[in-house]
C-alpha positions, 0 to 999 in steps of 0.5 A: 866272780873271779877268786881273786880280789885288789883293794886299795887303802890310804889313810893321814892323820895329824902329828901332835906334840906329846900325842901316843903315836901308834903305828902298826899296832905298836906305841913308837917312840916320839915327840909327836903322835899322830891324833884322830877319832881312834888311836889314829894308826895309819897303818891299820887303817889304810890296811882295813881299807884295802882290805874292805875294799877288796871284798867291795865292803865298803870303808873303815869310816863305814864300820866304825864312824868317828861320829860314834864315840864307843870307837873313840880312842879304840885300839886300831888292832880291835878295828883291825879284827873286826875287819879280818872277821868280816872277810871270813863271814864272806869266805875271803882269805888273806893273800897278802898285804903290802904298806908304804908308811910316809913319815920323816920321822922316827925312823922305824927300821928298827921297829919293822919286824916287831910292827910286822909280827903285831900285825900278822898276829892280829890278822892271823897270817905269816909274816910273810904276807906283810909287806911294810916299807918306810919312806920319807916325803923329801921334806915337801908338804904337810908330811915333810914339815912333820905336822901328818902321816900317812899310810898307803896299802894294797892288800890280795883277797880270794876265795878258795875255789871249793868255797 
């Protein structure tokens, strides 16, 4: 087996007028949140998928089904977590991490540092290793009416030779 692993996450959900709207752990100001079965971060999920899918673990909706309702409305970051912690089981490490956030708003160039420093802490690696980049989707489709968001991430696993 070679060290060194790729996966791929993407994740959309529903903008709602007056709905929380978590994005990278943090709460981000706005008129509309983003709704589903948890918290409905996009980032975090698409990074779990990446990384699950990485260590060909399968999917978030594998590990925490939205048909279960203790993952109801549940901080992403404990998903997140869990996640992380399934890695080490297996002798994964985190190489790095790199999210493309589509939304036509807020803007969040403000908020990217904080967004991620959360995320390195909850992953437990440097912020270096956490690529997070916004773009918007020119006001076509679902995105560009403001009525979804999505997040796409790629994420490098391996594992150490000695290992």
């Amino acid at each position: 087996m070679h060290p060194f692993r790729i996966g791929f996450g993407f994740d959309v959900h529903q903008l709602k007028e007056n709905h929380p709207f978590w994005l990278s752990g943090i709460a981000v100001p706005h008129q509309k949140g983003a709704f589903g079965h948890s918290d409905a971060d996009v980032v975090i999920h698409a990074i779990c998928d990446a990384l699950l899918g990485a260590a060909a673990l399968g999917d978030i909706g594998k590990h925490f089904p939205d048909t279960d309702n203790k993952f109801k409305g549940i901080d992403s970051k404990i998903l997140l977590r869990e996640v992380v912690y399934l890695l080490q089981k297996h002798h994964y490490h985190i190489g790095n991490i790199d999210v493309t956030l589509v939304l036509e708003k807020p803007k969040i160039k403000p908020l990217l540092d904080q967004m991620i420093s959360t995320l390195a802490e909850v992953i437990g690696i440097e912020k270096n290793q956490i690529s997070l980049k916004a773009t918007t989707n020119e006001k076509m489709g679902f995105i560009g009416r403001e009525e979804g968001v999505a997040a796409h991430a790629v994420a490098l696993i391996y594992r150490k030779s000695f290992e």
